[in-house]
C-alpha positions, 0 to 999 in steps of 0.5 A, spaced: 166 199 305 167 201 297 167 194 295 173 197 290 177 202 294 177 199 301 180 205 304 175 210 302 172 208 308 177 208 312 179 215 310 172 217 310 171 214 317 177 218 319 175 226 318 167 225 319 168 232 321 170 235 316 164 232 311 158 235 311 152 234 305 150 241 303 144 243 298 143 247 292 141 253 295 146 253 300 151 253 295 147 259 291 147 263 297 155 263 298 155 265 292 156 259 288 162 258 291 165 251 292 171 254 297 169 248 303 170 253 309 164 255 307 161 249 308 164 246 315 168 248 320 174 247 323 175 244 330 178 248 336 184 245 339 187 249 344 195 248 345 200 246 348 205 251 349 211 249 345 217 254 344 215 257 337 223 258 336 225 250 337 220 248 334 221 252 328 229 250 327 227 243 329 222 244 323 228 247 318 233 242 320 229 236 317 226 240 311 234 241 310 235 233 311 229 231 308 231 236 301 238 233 302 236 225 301 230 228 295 236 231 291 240 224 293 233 220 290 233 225 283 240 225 282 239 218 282 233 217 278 237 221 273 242 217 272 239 211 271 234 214 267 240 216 263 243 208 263 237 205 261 236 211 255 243 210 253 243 202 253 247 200 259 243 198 264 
């Protein structure tokens, strides 16, 4: 564990997949590219089938719902922005 940033470990323990230690040479002969694809893999998972149109109109009504309340947060941190700027807060 990270004696100042604890969940290092925990993030770190939670995508060991994803890691990998790789070496100069390997880097020179990916061009010296730095892309991480090159470097590990991805795990195959296989589906479920799931109704792609369902799944998608579900996804749209709660990215609408969600922009809605982030357009509520920003108007609101304006206005009190705006109050605290002007003295009335």
């Amino acid at each position: 564990m990270h004696p100042h940033r604890p969940n290092l470990t925990v993030a770190t323990n939670r995508f060991t997949e994803y890691l990998r230690v790789t070496t100069v040479s390997d880097v020179e002969n990916y061009s010296w590219s730095l892309n991480p694809g090159r470097y590990v893999g991805g795990r195959r998972v296989i589906a479920e089938h799931v109704d792609f149109t369902s799944e998608l109109e579900r996804l749209a009504g709660e990215f609408q719902h969600l922009s809605g309340e982030a357009q509520l947060l920003t108007e609101a941190i304006e206005n009190t922005t705006t109050q605290i700027l002007e003295g009335g807060a």
